[in-house]
C-alpha positions in Angstrom: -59.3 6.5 69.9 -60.9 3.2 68.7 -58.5 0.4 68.3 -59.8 0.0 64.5 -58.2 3.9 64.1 -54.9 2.9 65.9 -54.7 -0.2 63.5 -54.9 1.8 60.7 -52.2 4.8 62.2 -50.1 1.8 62.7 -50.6 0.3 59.3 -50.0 3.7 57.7 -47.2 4.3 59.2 -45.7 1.0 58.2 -46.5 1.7 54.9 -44.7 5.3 55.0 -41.8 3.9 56.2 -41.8 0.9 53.3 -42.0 3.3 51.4 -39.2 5.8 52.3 -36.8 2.6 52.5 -37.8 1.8 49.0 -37.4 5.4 48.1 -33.7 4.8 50.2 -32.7 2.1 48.5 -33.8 3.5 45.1 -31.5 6.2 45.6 -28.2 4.3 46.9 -28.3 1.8 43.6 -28.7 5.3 41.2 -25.8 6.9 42.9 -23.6 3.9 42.8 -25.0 2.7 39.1 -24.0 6.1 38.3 -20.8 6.2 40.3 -19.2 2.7 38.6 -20.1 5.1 35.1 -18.1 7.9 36.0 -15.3 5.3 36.6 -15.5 4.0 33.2 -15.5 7.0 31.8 -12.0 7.8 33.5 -11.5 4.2 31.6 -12.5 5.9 28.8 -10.6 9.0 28.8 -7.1 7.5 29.1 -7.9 4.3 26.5 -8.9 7.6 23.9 -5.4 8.7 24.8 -4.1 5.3 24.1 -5.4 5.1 21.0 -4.2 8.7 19.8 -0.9 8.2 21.0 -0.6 4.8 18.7 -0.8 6.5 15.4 1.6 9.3 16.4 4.0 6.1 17.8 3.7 4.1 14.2 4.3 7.0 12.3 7.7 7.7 14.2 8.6 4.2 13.4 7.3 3.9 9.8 10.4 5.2 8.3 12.8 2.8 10.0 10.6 0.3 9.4 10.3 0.0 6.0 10.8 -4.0 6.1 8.1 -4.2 9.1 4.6 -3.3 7.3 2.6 -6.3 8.7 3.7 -5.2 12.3 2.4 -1.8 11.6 -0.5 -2.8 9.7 -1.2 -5.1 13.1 -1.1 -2.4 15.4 -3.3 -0.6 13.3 -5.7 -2.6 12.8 -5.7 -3.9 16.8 -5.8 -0.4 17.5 -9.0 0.2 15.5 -10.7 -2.9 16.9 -9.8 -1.3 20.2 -11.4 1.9 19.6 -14.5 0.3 18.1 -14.9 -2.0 21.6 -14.7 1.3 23.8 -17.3 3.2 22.2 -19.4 -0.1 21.9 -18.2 -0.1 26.0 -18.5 3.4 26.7 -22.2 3.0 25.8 -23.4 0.5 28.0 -20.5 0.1 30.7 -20.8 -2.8 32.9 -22.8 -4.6 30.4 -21.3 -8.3 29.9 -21.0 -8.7 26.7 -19.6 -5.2 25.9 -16.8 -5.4 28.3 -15.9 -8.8 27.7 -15.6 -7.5 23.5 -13.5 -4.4 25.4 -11.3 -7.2 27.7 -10.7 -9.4 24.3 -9.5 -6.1 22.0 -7.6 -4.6 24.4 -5.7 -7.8 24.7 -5.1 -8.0 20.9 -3.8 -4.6 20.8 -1.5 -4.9 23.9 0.0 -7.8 22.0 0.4 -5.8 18.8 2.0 -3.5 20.4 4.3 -6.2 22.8 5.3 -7.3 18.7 5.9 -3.6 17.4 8.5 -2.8 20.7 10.1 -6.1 20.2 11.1 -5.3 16.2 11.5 -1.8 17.3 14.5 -3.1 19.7 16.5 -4.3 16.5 16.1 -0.8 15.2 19.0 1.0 17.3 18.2 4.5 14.9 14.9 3.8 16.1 15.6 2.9 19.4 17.9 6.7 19.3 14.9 8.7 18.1 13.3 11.3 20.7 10.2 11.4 19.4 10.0 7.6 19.6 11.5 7.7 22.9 8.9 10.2 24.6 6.1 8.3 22.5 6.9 5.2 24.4 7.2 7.3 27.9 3.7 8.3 27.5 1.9 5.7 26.3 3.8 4.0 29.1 2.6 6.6 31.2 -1.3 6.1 30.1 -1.0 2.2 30.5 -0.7 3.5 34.1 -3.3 5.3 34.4 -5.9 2.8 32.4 -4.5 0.4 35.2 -5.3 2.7 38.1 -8.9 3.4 36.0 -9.7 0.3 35.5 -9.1 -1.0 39.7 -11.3 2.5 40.4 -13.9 0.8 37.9 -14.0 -2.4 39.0 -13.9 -1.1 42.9 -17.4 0.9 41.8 -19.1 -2.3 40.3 -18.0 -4.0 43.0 -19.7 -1.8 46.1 -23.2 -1.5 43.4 -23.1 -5.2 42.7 -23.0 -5.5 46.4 -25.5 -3.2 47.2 -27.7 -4.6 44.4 -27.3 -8.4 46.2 -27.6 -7.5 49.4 -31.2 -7.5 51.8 -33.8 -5.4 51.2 -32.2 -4.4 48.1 -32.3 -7.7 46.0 -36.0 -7.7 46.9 -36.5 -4.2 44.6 -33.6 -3.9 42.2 -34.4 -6.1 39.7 -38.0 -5.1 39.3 -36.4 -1.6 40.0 -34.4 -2.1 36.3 -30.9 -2.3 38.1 -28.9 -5.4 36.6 -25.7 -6.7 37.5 -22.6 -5.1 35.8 -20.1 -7.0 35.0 -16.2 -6.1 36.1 -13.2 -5.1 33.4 -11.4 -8.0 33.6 -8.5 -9.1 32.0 -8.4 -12.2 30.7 -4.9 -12.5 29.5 -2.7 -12.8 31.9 0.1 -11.2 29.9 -1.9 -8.7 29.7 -1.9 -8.1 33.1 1.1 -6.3 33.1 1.9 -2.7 30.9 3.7 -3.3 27.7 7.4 -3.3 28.6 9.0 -0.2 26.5 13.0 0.5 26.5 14.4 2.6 24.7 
């Protein structure tokens, strides 16, 4: 064999494995881009249960609260805001802008609803009610699990954002398409804790 021919085997198979690292690497950032979606969509499925448990919860409450209208109008309308940002969210997740919109709505209606339990506490009627009462046990219940969805979220953006950073990778990924995604943070920090309920 001529050494021209062994340059060329040599070259070729340089290029074949380039290629099957690219093809690697390709692969890893789908399967993780995909995975931190599939954790937002866990997101996704306890905020929808969130936000049906929050008209069921003002309903209960409407009739004792007859003097209280702005405080259920509030929750309401934070609740509506809410549900807009999570579809707006669930489109794109770990786009900025959309999760920071999520972060800042979510935040609004965990304070609506911080006001709603505080004028519920001068309601003792209220306070007696079983429906109210097992309302507040699950949406307790769900602020839970949007907690534990929202740490499985952010673990999955962490390990692509990392992948996407890290050599070889950072060399392909952005011509490759795959952006950073941006955590669900919380930027409140009394947010950072579940809405107190006791009833």
């Amino acid at each position: 064999m001529s050494s021209t021919a062994i340059l060329l085997l040599v070259l070729a198979s340089i290029a074949v494995v380039l290629i099957f690292a690219v093809i690697g690497i390709y692969n890893g950032l789908v399967t993780r881009r995909n995975r931190y979606k599939n954790g937002f969509a866990q997101i996704d499925v306890q905020l929808k249960r969130r936000y049906d448990l929050i008209p069921n919860l003002v309903e209960t409450a409407r009739a004792y609260l007859k003097h209280e209208r702005e405080t259920l109008e509030a929750v309401v309308a934070a609740r509506n805001q809410a549900s807009t940002a999570a579809r707006q969210a669930a489109s794109t997740p770990g786009d900025p802008g959309a999760m920071r919109g999520l972060g800042g709505a979510e935040t609004a209606l965990t304070g609506a609803l911080g006001r709603l339990f505080a004028v519920v506490e001068q309601y003792p009627d209220l306070k007696a009610n079983q429906n109210m009462a097992q309302l507040s046990e699950e949406l307790t219940s769900t602020e839970n699990k949007v907690a534990f969805a929202r740490q499985a979220f952010n673990d999955a953006v962490m390990d692509y954002n990392t992948a996407r950073e890290t050599f070889p990778a950072v060399l392909f990924a952005g011509t490759m398409g795959f952006q950073s995604a941006a955590l669900f943070e919380v930027t409140n920090t009394a947010e950072r804790e579940a809405p107190q309920v006791k009833f």
